[in-house]
C-alpha positions in Angstrom: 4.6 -35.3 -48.4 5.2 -31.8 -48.8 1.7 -30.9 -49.8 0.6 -32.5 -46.8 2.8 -30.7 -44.9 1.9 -27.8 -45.9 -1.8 -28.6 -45.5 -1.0 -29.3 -41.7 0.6 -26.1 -41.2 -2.4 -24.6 -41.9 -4.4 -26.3 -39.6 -5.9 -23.7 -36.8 -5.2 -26.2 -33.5 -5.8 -23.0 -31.5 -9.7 -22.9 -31.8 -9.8 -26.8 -31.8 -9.5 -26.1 -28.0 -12.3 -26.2 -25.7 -14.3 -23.5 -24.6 -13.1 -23.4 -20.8 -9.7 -23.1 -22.5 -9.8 -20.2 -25.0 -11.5 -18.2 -22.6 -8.5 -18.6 -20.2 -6.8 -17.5 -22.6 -8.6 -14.6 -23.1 -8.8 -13.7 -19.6 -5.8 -12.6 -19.4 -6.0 -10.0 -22.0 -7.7 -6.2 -21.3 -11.1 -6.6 -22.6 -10.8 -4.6 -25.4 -8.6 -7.1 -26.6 -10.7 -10.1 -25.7 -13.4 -8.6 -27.7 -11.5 -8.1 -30.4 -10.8 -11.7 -30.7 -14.6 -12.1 -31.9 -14.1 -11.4 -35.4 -11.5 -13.9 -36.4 -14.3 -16.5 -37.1 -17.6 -17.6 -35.7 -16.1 -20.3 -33.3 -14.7 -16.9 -31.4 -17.7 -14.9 -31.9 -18.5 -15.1 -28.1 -16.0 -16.6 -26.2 -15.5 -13.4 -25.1 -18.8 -13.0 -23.7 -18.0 -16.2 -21.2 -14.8 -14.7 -19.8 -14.5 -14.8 -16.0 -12.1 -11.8 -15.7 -13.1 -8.0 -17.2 -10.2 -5.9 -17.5 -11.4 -2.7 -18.8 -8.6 0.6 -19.1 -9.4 3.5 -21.1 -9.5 7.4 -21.1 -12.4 9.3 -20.0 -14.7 9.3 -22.6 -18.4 8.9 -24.1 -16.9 6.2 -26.3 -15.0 4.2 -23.8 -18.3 4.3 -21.0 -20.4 3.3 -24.2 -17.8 0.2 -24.8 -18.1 -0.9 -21.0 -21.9 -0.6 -21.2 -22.1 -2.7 -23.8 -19.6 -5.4 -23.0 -21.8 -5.8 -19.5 -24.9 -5.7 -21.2 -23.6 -9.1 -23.4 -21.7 -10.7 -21.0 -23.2 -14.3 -20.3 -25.7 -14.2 -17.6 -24.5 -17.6 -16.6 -21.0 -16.8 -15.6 -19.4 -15.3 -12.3 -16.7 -12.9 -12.4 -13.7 -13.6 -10.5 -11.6 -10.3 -11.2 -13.2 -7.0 -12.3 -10.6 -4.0 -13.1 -11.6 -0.4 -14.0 -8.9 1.6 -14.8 -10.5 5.8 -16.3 -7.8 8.1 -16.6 -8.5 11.8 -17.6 -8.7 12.3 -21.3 -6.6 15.6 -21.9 -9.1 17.0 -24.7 -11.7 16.9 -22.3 -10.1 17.1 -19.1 -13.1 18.2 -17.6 -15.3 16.1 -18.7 -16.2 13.6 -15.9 -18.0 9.8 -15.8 -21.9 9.5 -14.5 -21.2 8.7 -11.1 -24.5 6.6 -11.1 -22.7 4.7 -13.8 -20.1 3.8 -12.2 -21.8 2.6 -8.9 -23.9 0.4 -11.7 -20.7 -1.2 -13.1 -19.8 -2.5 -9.1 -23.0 -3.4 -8.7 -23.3 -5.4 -11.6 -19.9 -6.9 -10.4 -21.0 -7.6 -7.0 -23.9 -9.4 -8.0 -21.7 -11.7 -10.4 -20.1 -12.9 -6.9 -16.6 -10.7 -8.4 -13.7 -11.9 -6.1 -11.4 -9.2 -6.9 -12.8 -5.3 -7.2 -10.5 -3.2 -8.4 -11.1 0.0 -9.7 -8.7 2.9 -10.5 -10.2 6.6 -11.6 -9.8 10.0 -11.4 -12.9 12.1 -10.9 -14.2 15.9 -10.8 -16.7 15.3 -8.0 -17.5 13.2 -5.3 -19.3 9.7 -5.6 -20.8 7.3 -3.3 -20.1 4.2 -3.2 -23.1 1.3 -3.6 -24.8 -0.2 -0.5 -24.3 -3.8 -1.7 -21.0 -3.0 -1.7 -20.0 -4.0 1.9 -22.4 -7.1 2.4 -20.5 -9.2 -0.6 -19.9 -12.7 0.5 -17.6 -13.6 -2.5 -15.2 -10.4 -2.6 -11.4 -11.6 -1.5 -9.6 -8.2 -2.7 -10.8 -5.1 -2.6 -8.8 -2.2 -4.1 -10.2 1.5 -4.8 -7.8 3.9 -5.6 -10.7 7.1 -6.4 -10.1 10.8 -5.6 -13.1 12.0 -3.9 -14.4 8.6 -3.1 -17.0 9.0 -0.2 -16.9 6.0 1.8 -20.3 5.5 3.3 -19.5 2.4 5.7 -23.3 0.9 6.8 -23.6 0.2 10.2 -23.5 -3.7 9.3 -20.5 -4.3 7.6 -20.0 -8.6 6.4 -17.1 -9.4 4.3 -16.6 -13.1 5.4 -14.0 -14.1 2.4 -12.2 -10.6 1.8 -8.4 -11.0 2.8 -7.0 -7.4 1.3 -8.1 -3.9 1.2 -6.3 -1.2 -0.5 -7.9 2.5 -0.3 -6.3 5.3 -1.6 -7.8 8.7 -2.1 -10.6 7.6 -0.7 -12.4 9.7 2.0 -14.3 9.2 5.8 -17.8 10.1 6.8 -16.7 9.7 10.4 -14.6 8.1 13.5 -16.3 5.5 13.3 -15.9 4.6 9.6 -12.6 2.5 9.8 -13.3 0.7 12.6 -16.9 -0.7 11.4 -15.3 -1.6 8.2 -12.2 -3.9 9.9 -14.4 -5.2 12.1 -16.7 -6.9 8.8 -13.7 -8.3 8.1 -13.2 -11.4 9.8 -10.5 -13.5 7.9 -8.4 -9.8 7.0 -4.7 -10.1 6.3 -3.5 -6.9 4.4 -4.7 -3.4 4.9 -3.6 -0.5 3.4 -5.2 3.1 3.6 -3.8 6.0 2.2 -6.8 8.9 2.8 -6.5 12.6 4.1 -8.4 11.7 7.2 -10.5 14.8 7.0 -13.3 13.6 9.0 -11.4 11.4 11.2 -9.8 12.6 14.4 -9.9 9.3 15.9 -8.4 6.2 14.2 -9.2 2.9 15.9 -8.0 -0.5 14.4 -8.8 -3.9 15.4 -8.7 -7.0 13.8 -7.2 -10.3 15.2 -6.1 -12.0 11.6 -5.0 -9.0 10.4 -0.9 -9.5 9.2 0.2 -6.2 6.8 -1.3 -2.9 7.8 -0.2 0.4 6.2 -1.9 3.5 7.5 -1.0 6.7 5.3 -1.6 10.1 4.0 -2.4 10.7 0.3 1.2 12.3 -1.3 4.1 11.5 -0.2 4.3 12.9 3.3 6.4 15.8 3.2 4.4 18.2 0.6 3.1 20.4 2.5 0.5 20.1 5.7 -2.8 21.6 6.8 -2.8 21.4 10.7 -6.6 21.3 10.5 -6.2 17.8 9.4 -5.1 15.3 12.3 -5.5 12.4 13.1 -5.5 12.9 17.1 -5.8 9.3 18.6 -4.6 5.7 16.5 -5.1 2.7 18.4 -4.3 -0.3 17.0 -5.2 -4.2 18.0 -3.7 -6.7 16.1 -2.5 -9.8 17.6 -1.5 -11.3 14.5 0.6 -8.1 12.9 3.9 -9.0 11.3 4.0 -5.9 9.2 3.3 -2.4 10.0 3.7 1.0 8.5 2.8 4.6 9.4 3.6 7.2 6.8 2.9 10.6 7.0 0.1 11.4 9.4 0.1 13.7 12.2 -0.4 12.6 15.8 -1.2 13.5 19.1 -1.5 10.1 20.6 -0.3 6.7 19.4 -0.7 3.0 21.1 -0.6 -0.3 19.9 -1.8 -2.9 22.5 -0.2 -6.4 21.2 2.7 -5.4 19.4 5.3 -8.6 19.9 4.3 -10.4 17.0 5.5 -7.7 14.7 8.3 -8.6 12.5 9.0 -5.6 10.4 8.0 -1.7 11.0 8.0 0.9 8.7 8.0 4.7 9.8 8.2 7.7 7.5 7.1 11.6 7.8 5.8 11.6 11.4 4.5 15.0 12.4 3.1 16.1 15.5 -0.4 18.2 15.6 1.1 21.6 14.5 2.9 20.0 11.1 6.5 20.1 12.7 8.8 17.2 13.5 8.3 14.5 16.2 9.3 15.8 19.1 7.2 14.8 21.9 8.9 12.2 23.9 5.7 10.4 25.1 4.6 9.8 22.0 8.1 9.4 20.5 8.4 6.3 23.1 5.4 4.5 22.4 6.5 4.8 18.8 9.5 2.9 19.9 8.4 0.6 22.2 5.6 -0.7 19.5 8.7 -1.7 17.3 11.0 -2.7 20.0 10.7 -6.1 19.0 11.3 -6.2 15.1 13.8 -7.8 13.0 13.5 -4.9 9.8 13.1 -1.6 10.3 13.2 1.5 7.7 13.3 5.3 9.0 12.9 8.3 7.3 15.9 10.5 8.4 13.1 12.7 10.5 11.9 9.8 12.5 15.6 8.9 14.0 15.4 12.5 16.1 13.0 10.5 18.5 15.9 8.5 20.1 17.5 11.6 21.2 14.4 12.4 22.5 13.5 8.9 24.9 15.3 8.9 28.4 18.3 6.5 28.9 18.3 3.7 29.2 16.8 3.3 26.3 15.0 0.3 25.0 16.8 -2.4 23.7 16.3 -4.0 19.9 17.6 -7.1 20.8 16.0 -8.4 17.9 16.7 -5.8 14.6 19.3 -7.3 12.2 18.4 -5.1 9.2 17.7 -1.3 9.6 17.3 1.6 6.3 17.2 5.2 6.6 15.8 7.1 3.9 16.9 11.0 3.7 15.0 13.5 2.1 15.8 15.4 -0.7 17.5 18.6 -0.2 20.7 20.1 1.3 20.2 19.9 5.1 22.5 19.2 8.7 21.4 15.2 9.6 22.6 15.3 13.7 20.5 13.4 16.6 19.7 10.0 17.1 22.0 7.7 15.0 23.9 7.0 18.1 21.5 6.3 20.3 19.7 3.7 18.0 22.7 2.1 17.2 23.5 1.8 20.9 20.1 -0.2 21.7 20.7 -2.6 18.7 23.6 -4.5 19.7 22.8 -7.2 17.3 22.6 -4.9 14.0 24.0 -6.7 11.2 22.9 -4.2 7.9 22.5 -0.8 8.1 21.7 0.4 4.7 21.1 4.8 3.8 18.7 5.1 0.8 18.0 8.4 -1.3 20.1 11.4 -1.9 22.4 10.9 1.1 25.4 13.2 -0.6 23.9 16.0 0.1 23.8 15.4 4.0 25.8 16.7 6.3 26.2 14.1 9.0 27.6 14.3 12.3 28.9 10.5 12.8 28.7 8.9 16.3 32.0 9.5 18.4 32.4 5.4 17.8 31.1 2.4 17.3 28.8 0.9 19.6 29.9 -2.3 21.4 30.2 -5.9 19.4 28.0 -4.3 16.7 29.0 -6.5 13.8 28.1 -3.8 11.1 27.6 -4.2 7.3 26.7 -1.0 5.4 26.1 -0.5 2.2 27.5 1.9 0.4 26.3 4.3 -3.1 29.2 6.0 -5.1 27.8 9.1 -3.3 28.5 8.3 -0.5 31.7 6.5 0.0 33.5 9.3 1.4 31.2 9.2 4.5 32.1 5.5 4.6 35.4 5.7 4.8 35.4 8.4 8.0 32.9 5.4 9.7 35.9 2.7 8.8 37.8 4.9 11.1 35.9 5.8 14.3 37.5 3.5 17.2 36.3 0.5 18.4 35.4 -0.7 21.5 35.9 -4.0 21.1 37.9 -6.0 18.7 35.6 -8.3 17.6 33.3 -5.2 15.9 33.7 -4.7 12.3 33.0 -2.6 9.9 32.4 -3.8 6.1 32.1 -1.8 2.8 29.6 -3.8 0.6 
């Protein structure tokens, strides 16, 4: 009994398992690893060559391109791809050594044509690149990510993406005006966008997309790092119908309209500038800023952002839907004074008010009391519970207001 025991313990169930199986399996591993697995006997010698996800992570190097080559050159003709990740970061040694940029649009390409689903590919580069003309004509592609400093975007003048639900660009870079809005408008069944670029070529930002649900619109960094005023984004128009989420971070405006904004839920605004690099304080554009989020239930403010309602004419406009509102603060020692009172007078139905970030070092200015009925929930940091306790004592006007410590 024992013998046989030990006979069954060594007993390899795991490559008893069919093929579709172990190269599951092996999916979910980077592709270095996958590979790997080809030398613990010949039933695993190329299960790793019918693997529907390539993960592939590695510093820039002749050794590591050499690796991808080869893995794509092996990999079964047969089988699609459903997720292909590049991940190149710089190699320190050779810091200056950079990847064939004709490579690289090879490796998509070869992606695209093995109907990938998901394109996601991460580097740092020297120079710019192009991206491949196949690129926006794929009928399988569901995600799209590209996180790629100088990344050229070259957007054809037909753009079909009839399965892609997400696009995430970062670092990426604009031919035109005219770039953005012919690559949302390929993109029929869109749900999440999200572009952080330096809109260098772009002094008119138009957005339209009627399935669209998430859309971030961003500068690269992380929006208060400096500023070149030669860099602005003049007009951003946005249509979307469908828009529950929506976030603008960091880019400077002269004009700003969003035609359908009451099915937005949740807005996110941080590091606003006007055209000359300074704070917000146009009040035309400061109230179509408000009035696009007028009806949201979330909100989150950097501490900037909040100097618009001092700036809107009373009365203002009421948030008769926002329950949940953050303000972040930016590092630094600085006066915080304007527009806390005014917001908290137009959302009479406020229920958590939360301040993120190094609010310690703040000096605030509290409101003279608390607004009307506002039933008010704050929570509080160590840091700054001596700022709470000077709001547990303003006067009410009413006594069914309260004020709670959480």
């Amino acid at each position: 009994m024992a013998k046989l025991m030990k006979n069954e313990s060594r007993i390899d169930r795991l490559s008893g398992l069919p093929d579709s199986i172990l190269c599951h399996i092996l999916s979910f591993l980077p592709t270095k690893y996958a590979v790997r697995s080809s030398v613990l006997s010949t039933r695993w010698r190329y299960l790793s060559t019918l693997v529907h996800n390539l993960d592939f992570q590695g510093k820039n190097s002749h050794a590591f391109i050499n690796f991808v080559d080869r893995v794509l050159f092996l990999h079964d003709a047969a089988v699609s791809i459903q997720k292909f990740h590049l991940n190149i970061y710089p190699d320190q040694r050779n810091l200056y050594e950079n990847v064939c940029a004709r490579r690289i649009c090879g490796w998509i390409t070869y992606a695209l044509n093995r109907l990938v689903q998901q394109l996601d590919i991460n580097m740092w580069l020297l120079g710019p690149i192009h991206n491949p003309a196949t690129l926006f004509t794929s009928k399988t592609l569901v995600k799209l990510k590209l996180v790629v400093d100088f990344l050229v975007l070259t957007i054809p003048t037909k753009v079909w993406f009839p399965s892609l639900k997400i696009i995430f660009l970062e670092q990426v870079q604009f031919l035109d005006n005219d770039s953005v809005r012919r690559l949302i408008s390929g993109c029929p069944v869109l749900e999440e966008l999200v572009i952080y670029s330096d809109w260098n070529n772009v002094q008119e930002l138009y957005i339209s997309n009627s399935s669209l649900k998430t859309m971030t619109i961003g500068t690269n960094g992380n929006g208060f790092d400096g500023f070149d005023s030669e860099f602005v984004v003049s007009i951003v128009v946005v249509d979307a119908p469908s828009l529950v989420y929506f976030k603008l971070s960091g880019i400077p405006v002269k004009s700003f309209s969003f035609l359908n904004p009451m099915s937005l839920v949740k807005a996110n605004y941080s590091y606003i500038y006007n055209d000359l690099g300074n704070r917000l304080v146009d009040k035309d554009i400061a109230t179509n800023l408000l009035r696009v989020i007028s009806n949201v239930q979330s909100l989150y403010f950097t501490d900037d952002i909040l100097k618009v309602f001092s700036l809107c004419d009373k009365p203002l406009l009421v948030f008769h839907n926002l329950v949940h509102l953050e303000i972040g603060f930016n590092p630094g020692f600085y006066e915080f004074d304007g527009g806390l009172a005014e917001l908290l007078e137009s959302a009479p139905n406020l229920r958590t008010l939360i301040f993120r970030n190094d609010f310690s070092r703040v000096i605030w200015r509290p409101p003279t009391e608390v607004p009307c009925c506002l039933l008010f929930h704050l929570k509080v940091e160590p840091e700054i519970a001596q700022i709470a306790q000077k709001l547990l004592m303003l006067p009410r006007k009413s006594t069914m207001c309260q004020v709670e410590i959480v």
